[in-house]
C-alpha positions as CSV (number, residue, x, y, z in Angstrom):
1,X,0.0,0.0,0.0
2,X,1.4,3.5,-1.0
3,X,0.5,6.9,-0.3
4,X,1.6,9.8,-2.3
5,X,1.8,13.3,-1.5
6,X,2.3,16.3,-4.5
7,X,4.0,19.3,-3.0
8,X,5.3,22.5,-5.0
9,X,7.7,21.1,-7.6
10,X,8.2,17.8,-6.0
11,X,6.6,14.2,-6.6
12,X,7.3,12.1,-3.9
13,X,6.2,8.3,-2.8
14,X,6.8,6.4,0.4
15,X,5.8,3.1,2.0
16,X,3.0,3.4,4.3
17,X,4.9,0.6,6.6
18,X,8.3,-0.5,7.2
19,X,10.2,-3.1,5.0
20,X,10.9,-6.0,7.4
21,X,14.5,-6.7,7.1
22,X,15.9,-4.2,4.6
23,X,15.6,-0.5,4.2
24,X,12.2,0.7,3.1
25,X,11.2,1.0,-0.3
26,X,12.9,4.1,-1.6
27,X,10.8,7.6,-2.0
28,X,10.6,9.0,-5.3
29,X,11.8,13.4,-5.4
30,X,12.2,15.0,-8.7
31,X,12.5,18.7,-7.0
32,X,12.8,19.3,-3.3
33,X,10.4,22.2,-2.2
34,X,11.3,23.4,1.5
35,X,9.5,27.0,2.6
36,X,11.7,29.1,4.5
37,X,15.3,28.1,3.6
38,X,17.2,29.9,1.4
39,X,17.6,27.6,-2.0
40,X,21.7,28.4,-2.7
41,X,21.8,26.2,-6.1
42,X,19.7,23.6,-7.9
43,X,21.8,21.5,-9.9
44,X,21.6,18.7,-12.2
45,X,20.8,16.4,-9.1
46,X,21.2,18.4,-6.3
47,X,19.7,20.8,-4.4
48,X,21.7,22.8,-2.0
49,X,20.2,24.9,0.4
50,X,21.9,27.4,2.8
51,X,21.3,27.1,6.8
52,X,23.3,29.9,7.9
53,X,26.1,29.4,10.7
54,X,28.0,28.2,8.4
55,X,26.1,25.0,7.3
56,X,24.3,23.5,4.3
57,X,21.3,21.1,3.2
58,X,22.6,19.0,0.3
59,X,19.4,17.0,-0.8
60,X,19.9,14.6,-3.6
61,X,16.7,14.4,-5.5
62,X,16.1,11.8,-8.3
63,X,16.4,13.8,-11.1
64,X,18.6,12.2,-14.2
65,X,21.0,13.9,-16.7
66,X,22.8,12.9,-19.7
67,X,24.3,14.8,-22.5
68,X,24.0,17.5,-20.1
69,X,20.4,17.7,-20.7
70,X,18.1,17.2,-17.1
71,X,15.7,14.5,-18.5
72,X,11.6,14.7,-17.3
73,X,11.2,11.3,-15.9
74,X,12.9,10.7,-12.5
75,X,14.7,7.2,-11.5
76,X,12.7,6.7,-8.4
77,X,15.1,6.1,-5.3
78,X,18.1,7.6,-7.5
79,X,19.0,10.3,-4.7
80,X,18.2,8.2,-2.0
81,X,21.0,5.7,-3.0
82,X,23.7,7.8,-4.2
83,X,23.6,9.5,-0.6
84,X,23.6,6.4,0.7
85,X,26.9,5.5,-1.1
86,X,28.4,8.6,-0.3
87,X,27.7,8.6,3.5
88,X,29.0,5.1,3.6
89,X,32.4,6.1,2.2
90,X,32.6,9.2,3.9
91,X,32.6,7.6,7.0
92,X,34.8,4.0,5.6
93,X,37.3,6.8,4.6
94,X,37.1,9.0,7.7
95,X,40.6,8.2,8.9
96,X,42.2,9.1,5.9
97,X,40.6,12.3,4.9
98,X,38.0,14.7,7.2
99,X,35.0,15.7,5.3
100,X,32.2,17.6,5.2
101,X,29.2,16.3,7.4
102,X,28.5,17.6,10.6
103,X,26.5,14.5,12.0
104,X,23.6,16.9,12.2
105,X,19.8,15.1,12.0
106,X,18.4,16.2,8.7
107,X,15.0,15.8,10.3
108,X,15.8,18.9,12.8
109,X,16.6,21.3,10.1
110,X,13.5,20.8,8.1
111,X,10.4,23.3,8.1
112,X,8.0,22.5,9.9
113,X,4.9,20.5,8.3
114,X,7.7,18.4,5.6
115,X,7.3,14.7,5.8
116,X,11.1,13.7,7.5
117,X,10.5,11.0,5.3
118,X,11.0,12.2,2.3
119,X,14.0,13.5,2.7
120,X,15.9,11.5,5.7
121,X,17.7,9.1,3.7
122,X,18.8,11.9,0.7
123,X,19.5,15.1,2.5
124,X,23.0,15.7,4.5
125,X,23.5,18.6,7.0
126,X,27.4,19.4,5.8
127,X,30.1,22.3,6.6
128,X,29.7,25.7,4.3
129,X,33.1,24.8,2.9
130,X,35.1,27.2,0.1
131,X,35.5,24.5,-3.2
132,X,38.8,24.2,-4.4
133,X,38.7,25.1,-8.2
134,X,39.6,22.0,-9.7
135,X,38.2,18.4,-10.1
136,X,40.2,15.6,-8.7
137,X,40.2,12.6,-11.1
138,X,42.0,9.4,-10.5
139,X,42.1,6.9,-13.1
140,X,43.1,3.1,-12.7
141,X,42.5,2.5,-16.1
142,X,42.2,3.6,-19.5
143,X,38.9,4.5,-20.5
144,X,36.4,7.6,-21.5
145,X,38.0,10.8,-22.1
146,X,41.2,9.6,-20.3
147,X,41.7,7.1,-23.4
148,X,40.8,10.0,-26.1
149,X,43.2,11.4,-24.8
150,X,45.9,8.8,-24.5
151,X,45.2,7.7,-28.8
152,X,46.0,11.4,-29.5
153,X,49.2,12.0,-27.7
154,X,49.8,8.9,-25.6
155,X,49.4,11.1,-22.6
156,X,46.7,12.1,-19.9
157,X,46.8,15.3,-18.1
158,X,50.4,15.8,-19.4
159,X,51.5,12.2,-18.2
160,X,53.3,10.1,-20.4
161,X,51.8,6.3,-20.4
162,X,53.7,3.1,-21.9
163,X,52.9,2.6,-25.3
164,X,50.3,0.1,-26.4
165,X,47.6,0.7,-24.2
166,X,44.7,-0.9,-24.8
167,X,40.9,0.2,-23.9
168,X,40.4,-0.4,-20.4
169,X,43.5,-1.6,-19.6
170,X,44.8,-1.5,-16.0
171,X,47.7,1.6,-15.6
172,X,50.9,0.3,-14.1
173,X,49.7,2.6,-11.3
174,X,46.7,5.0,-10.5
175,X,47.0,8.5,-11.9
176,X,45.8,12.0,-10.7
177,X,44.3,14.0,-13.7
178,X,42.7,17.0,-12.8
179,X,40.1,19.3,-15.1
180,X,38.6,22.3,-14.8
181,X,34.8,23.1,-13.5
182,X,33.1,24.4,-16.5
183,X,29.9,25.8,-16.0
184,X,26.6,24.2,-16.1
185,X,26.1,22.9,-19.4
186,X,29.5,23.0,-20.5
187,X,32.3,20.7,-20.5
188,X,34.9,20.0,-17.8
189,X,38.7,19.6,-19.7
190,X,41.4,17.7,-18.4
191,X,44.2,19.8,-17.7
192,X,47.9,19.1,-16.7
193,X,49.3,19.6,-12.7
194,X,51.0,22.8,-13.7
195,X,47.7,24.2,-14.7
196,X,45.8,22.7,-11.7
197,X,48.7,24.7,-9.6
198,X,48.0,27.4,-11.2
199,X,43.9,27.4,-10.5
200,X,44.8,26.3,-6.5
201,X,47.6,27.0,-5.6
202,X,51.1,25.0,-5.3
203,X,50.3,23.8,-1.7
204,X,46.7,22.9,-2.3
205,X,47.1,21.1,-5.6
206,X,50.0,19.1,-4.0
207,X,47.0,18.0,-0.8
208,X,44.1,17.6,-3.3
209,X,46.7,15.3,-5.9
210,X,47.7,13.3,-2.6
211,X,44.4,12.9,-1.1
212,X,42.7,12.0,-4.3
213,X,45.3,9.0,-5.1
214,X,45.1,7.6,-1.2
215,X,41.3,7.4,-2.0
216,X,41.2,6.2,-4.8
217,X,43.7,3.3,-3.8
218,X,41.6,2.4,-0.6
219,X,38.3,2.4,-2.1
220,X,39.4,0.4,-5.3
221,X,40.5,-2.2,-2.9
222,X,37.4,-2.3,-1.3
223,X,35.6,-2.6,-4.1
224,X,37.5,-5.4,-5.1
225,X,36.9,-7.9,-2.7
226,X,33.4,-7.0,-3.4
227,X,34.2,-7.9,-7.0
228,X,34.1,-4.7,-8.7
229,X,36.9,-3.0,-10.7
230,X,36.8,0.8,-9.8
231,X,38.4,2.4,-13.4
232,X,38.1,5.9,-12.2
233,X,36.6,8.4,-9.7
234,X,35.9,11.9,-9.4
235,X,36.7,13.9,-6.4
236,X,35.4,17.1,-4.9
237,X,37.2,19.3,-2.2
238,X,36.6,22.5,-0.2
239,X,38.6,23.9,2.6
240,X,37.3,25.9,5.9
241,X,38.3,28.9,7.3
242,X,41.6,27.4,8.8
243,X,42.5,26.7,5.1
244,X,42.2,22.6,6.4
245,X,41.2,20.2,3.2
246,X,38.2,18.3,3.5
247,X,36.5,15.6,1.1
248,X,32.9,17.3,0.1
249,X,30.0,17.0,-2.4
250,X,28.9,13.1,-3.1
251,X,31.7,10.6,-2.5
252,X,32.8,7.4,-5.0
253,X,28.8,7.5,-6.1
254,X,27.9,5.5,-9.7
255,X,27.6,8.8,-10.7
256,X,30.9,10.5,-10.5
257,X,32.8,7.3,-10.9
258,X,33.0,4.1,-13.5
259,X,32.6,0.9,-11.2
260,X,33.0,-2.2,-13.5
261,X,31.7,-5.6,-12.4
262,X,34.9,-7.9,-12.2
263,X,33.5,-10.5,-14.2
264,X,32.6,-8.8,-17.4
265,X,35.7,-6.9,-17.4
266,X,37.5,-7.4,-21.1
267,X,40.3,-5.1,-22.0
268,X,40.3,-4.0,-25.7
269,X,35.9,-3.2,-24.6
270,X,34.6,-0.6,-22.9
271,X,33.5,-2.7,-20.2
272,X,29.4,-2.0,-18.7
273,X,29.0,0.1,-15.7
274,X,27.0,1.0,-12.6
275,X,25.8,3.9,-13.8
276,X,23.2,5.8,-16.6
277,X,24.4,4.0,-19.7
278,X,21.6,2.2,-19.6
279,X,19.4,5.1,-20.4
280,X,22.7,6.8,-22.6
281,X,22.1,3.8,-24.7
282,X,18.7,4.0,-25.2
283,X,19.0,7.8,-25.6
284,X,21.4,7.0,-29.0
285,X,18.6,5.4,-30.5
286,X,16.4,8.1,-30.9
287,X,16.0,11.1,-33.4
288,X,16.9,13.5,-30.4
289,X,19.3,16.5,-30.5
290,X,20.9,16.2,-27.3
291,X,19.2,19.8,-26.4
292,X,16.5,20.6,-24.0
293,X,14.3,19.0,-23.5
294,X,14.8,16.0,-23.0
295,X,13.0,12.6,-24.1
296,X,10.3,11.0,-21.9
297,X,12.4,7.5,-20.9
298,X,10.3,4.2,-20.9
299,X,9.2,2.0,-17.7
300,X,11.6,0.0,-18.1
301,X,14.7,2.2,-18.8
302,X,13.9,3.8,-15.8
303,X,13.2,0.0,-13.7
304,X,16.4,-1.2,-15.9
305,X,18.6,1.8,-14.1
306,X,17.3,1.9,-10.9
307,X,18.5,-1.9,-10.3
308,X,21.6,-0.9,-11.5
309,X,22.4,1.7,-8.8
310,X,20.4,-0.4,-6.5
311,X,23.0,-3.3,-7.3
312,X,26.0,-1.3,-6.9
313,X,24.6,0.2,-3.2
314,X,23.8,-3.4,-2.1
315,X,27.3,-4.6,-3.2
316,X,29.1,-1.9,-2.3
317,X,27.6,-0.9,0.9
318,X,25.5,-4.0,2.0
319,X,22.6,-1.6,2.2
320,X,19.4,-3.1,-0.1
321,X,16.7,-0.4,-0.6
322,X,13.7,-2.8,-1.6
């Protein structure tokens, strides 16, 4: 039995019981609508709202992109799961790198009359952090713009790789390759560490570098005893007043990184992943521009890609949402 309740801009869905045994089934958020906080940026996925004293309410709704185009139809339990991934890693990586959440109950920072429930397992209470203007990218393997880059000069980010190379193929050792943060709807571009210097500072780029490759190296090992090949990863850092680095943003989610399963890894392929390709795929097929808007996505594209995330959580995480 469900019950659904419309509120301004949002469409959300909730069990009317628990789920005996596992997490209950996942509520459904395409825009979060929360009278009386201040609404500081509505991104592709994310809406970030401002708290004052120096704190934020990052809720991850379910809303989908690709091509850079935010698609109509929402993967129901999308947000729900990707902040479940990141809050398991930001606390399976706590001794190596500090980050952003305060520990803060979402459920006390909500206006009054909003069902807790619709936003309890999506929403983070975090630190109002300055970000450090670059991405951090570390890549395992060869693949996506990394290996564009490597067929054209047999380099990424201005690093020099063994010849031969083959799609996918494992590097001799992980490799920090920043790019810049372009501006919604844009493109980011890979950029060398003298550039990334340049943006941040020779201190700062030298922390985010070393951060990002002790991450990366620790949560690829994870992953593979769970038997999943993490090719790649993107990384987001801010730093507080005391100019002390933090980990921020969503953490080692299916959607800012390219987790493999270990069994239908091939090199020479570009090997499936637990992410939106699913719906990327189907996306190719159509007569569509890649301009807004975008398509209306079939049931099961959008059943198809919510087991996918739901698979990497449960394997990842141990957490099953339904």
């Amino acid at each position: 039995m469900y019950r659904r309740a419309f509120i301004a801009g949002a469409i959300a869905t909730t069990l009317a019981g628990p789920h005996e045994g596992k997490t209950p089934l996942a509520t459904t958020l395409l825009s979060s609508d929360l009278p009386g906080l201040t609404l500081r940026h509505r991104g592709k996925v994310r809406d970030v709202y401002d708290l004052g004293d120096e704190r934020l309410l990052i809720v991850a709704t379910d809303r989908l992109s690709a091509f850079d185009v935010v698609l109509p139809d929402p993967i129901p339990g999308k947000g729900e799961m990707l902040c479940q991934i990141s809050n398991f890693w930001f606390a399976h990586t706590a001794a190596l790198m500090p980050n952003h959440l305060t520990g803060i109950d979402v459920a006390s920072v909500l206006p009054e009359g909003v069902d807790p429930a619709l936003y309890a397992r999506r929403s983070v209470v975090t630190k109002k952090l300055k970000p450090v203007p670059i991405e951090a990218i570390a890549r395992g393997y060869i693949i996506g713009s990394g290996w564009k880059d490597y067929q054209r000069t047999g380099r990424v980010s201005g690093i020099a790789l063994p010849d031969g190379l083959r799609q996918a193929e494992k590097l001799p050792e992980p490799i920090f390759t920043p790019s810049t943060k372009a501006a919604v709807g844009a493109h980011d571009e890979n950029i060398d560490f003298d550039t990334a210097v340049k943006l941040a500072g020779a201190e700062l780029a030298e922390q985010v570098r070393d951060a990002t490759l002790r991450l990366y190296k620790h949560a690829a090992a994870h992953a593979a005893e769970r038997g999943i090949l993490l090719a790649d990863t993107k990384f987001e850092f801010g730093t507080d007043a005391d100019g002390r680095l933090y980990v921020m943003d969503e953490m080692l989610t299916p959607d800012s990184s390219r987790y493999w399963p270990a069994d239908e890894y091939e090199v020479g392929t570009s090997p499936p992943s637990y992410d939106k390709q699913i719906v990327r795929d189907y996306l190719e097929t159509l007569d569509w521009d890649k301009t807004p808007p975008g398509p209306r996505l079939p049931p099961e594209v959008i059943e198809r890609t919510r087991a996918r995330y739901a698979e990497a959580l449960q394997r990842l995480a141990g957490i099953s949402i339904d």
